[in-house]
Structure formats: structure tokens, C-alpha cells
C-alpha positions in Angstrom: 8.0 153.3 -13.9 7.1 155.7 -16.8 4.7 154.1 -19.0 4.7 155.7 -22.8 2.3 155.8 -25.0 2.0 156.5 -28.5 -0.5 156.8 -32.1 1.9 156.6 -34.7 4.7 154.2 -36.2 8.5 154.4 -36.9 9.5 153.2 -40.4 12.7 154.1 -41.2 14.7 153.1 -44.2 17.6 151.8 -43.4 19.4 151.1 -46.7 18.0 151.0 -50.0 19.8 149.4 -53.2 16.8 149.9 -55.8 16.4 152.0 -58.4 14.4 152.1 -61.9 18.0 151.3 -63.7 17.0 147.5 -61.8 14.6 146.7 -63.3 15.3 147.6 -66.9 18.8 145.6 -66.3 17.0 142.5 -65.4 14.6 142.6 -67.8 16.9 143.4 -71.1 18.8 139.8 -70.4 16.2 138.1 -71.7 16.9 139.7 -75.2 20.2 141.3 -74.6 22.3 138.6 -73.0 25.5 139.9 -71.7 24.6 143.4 -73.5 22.4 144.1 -70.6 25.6 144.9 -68.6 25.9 148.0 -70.1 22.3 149.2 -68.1 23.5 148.1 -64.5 24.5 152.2 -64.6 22.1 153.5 -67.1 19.9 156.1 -66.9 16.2 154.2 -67.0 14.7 157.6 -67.5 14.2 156.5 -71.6 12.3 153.5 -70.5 9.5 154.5 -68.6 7.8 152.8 -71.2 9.3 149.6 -71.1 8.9 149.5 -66.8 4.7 150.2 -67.6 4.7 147.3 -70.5 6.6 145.4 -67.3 4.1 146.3 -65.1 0.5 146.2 -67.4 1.5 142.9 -68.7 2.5 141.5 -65.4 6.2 140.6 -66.3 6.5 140.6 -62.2 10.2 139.1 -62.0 12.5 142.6 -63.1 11.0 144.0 -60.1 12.9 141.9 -57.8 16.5 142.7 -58.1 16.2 145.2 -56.1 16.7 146.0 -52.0 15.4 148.2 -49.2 16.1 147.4 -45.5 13.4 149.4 -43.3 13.6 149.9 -39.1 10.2 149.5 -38.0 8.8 150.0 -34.7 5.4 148.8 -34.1 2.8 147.4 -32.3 2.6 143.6 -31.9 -0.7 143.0 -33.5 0.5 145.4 -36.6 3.6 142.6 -36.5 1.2 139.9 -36.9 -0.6 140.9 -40.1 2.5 142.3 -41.5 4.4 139.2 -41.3 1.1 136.9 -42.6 2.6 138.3 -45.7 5.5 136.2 -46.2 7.3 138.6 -48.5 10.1 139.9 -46.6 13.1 138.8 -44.5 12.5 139.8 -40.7 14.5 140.2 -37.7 12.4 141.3 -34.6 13.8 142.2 -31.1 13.5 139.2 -28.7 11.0 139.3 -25.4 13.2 136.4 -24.3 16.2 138.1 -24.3 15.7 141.8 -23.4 13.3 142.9 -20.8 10.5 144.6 -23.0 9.9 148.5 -22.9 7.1 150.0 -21.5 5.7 151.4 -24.7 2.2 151.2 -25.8 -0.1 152.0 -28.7 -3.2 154.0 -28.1 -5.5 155.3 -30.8 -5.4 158.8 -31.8 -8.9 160.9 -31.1 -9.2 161.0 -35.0 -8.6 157.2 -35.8 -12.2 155.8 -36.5 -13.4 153.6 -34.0 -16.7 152.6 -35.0 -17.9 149.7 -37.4 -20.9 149.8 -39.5 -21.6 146.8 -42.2 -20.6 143.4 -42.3 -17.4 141.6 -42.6 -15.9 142.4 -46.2 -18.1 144.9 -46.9 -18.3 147.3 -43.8 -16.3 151.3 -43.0 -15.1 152.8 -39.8 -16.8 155.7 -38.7 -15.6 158.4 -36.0 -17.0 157.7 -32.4 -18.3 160.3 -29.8 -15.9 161.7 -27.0 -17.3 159.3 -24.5 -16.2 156.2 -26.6 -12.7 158.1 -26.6 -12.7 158.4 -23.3 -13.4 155.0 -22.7 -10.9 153.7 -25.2 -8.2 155.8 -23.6 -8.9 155.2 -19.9 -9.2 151.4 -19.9 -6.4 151.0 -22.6 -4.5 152.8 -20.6 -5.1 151.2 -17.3 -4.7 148.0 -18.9 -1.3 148.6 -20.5 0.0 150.4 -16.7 -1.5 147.1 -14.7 0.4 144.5 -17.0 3.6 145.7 -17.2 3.5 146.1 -13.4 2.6 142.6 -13.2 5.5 141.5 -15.7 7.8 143.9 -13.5 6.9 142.0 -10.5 7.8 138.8 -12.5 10.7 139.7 -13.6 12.0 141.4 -9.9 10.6 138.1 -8.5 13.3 135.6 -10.6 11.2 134.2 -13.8 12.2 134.5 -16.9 11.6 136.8 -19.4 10.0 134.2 -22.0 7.7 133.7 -18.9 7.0 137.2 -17.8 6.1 138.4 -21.2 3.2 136.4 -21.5 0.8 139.2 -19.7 1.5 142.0 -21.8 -1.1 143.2 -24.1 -0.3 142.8 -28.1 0.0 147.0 -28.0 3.3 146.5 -27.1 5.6 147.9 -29.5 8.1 145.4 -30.7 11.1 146.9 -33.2 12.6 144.7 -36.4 14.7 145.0 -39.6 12.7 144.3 -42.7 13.9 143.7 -46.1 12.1 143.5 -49.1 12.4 144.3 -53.3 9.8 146.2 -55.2 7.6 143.2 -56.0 7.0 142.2 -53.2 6.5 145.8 -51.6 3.9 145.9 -54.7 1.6 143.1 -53.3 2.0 144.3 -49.7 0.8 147.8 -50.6 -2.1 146.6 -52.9 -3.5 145.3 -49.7 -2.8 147.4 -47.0 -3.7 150.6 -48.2 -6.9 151.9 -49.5 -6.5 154.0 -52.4 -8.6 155.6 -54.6 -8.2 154.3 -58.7 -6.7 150.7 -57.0 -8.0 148.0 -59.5 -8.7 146.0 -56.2 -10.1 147.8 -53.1 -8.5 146.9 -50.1 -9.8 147.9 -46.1 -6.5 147.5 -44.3 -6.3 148.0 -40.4 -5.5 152.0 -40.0 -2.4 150.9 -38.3 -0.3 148.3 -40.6 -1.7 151.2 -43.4 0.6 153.8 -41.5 3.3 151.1 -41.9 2.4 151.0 -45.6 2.3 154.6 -46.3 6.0 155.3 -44.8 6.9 152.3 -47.1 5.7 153.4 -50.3 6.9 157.3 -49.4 10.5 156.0 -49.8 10.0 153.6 -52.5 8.3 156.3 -54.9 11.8 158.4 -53.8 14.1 155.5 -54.7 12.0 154.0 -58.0 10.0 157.2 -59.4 9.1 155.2 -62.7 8.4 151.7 -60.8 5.9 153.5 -58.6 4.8 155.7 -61.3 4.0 152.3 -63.4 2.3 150.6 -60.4 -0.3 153.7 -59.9 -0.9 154.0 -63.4 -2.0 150.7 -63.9 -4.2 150.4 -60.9 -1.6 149.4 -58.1 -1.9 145.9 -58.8 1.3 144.0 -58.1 2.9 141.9 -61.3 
């Protein structure tokens, strides 16, 4: 049994209809009627300024007609905030129907380990190479000494609903998530910290890795949407 393990994330974007021309579409049917037709294929470079009047005033619903489909490998306690967040359609792979691979997160040395402060109001600082050490050796040994156990389960006849119930929530777990701009907007105002956000935000290092892969191909796919959404202090219409 080879046991992986790994410090990052795979977010992978798996098809993306969006672009800036969607947003200046939806949004020109309110005056244009049927005329708005004729920006479906438009070049939305000439209205950067409408998307940031869109965007400072809060005139959220434009930003929706729009698609990306992302392949996502993570692990299961980054699956658990991100899908608090109600703001995308999921399909996760099934414990209950595959046996579960043995692929584990483990912090990279230069992940900040330490907490100083109080709850909404607190950083994470570095720890020393003994803390490392510690964090690697018993994660480690953890992650090896549950999948055995699930391995003996599983060579033993129960199920694999049943056998997944000792693994740790470092588990990676894989899924298909689909979400438009808007709602990408109000997932990235809180789960990454930026500097010049209107709102600071103190996401968990992981789900921000998620968050960083996510915005990297949105800003490809909607230059003027994201350009809109920085300028006005990332704060999601």
C-alpha cells in the first residue's frame, strides 16, 4: 500500500461559457428589449464602464448568465467549507461506491501553523522545525494507520459506506463544480485575503488555494468583470 501525500490542490477548469459580452447582454434588456440580441456576440470592450456602474452600484443579476465548470481535488474538510456556501452545483465522487484512494493532505513547511489572537480577530504565524516535525510525523502516521484499518474492512466483507467511517477528513475527495460570476464574486470575497478588499476576510490557507485557482481563470475568461470587482473593493453585487 503506497500511501500519497500532498500540500497543494487541483482546480481545473473544465468548461467555461462566460465572458464580459454576458453580462452587458443581460443587462441592456432591461432598456433594449429584443435590441440586446445584437450584444450576445459583441465586443464588451466599449463598456467597461457600464460592467463598473454594474458592479459599484450593486446591479448583481448581469453577472449570472454566465458558466464555468471546475475539477477540483481536495481535501474533505476544504469540501466542507466550500460547500457551506451554497452557490454552486456539485457532484463529488462517492466513498460508498468506490473504494477511496490513499491520498492525504499534509501541510507544507511554509503554511503557518501557529495562532496568536482571538477568534475573529487573530493571524497565523510560522512555527519552529520541531512543531513541523510533529505535524508531519503524527499526520502521517495517522493517515498510514487508518487506511490500513479501512483496508482491513473492506478485505474483511463490509461495505464501503461502512469502512469509510475511519478515515481522517485529509482525505482528498474529487468533484465537478459549477458556478457563474456572481456567485464566484461572494465566494472569493470571503475566502481570500486581499489587500484593498472593502471587507477583510481570514480564510483557511487551504479552501484560499481553491480560491486563488478559481479567480486565476475567471480574470482570463471576464478581464473587465474581474477588473470591476477589484476596483470597487472585491465586494460581490
Amino acid at each position: 500500500m503506497d500511501v500519497t501525500f500532498r500540500s497543494d490542490v487541483t482546480v481545473e477548469l473544465v468548461r467555461g461559457a462566460a465572458s464580459d459580452a454576458d453580462v452587458v447582454f443581460a443587462a441592456r434588456v432591461s432598456t433594449a428589449g429584443e435590441q440586446s440580441l445584437d450584444d450576445v456576440e459583441a465586443d464588451a470592450s466599449g463598456s467597461k464602464g457600464l460592467i463598473n456602474y454594474l458592479m459599484r452600484e450593486r446591479h448583481g443579476s448581469p453577472f449570472e448568465h454566465n458558466s464555468m465548470t471546475f475539477f477540483v481535488q481536495a481535501p474533505i474538510f476544504v469540501w466542507r467549507e466550500h460547500m457551506r456556501h451554497r452557490m454552486a452545483s456539485y457532484n463529488e465522487e462517492s466513498g460508498r461506491y468506490r473504494e477511496l484512494k490513499p491520498v492525504f493532505y499534509l501541510p507544507a513547511r511554509d503554511r503557518n501553523v501557529i495562532q496568536v489572537g482571538k477568534t475573529g480577530a487573530y493571524e497565523f504565524l510560522p512555527g519552529d522545525e520541531a512543531q513541523y516535525d510533529l505535524i508531519e510525523k503524527r499526520m502521517k502516521e495517522a493517515c498510514t494507520e487508518s487506511y490500513t484499518a479501512y483496508q482491513e474492512m473492506l478485505d474483511a466483507g463490509v461495505a464501503r459506506e461502512v469502512a469509510r467511517m475511519v478515515l481522517p477528513v485529509s482525505i482528498f475527495s474529487s468533484a465537478y463544480v459549477t458556478v457563474n460570476s456572481r456567485s464566484l464574486m461572494n465566494f472569493l470575497s470571503l475566502r481570500r485575503k486581499v489587500e484593498g478588499s472593502h471587507f477583510p476576510s481570514y480564510p483557511q490557507r487551504e479552501i484560499e488555494m481553491v480560491a486563488e485557482r478559481y479567480e486565476e481563470e475567471w480574470a482570463r475568461l471576464m478581464p473587465l468583470t474581474h477588473a470591476a470587482f477589484v476596483a470597487n473593493g472585491r465586494v460581490s453585487p
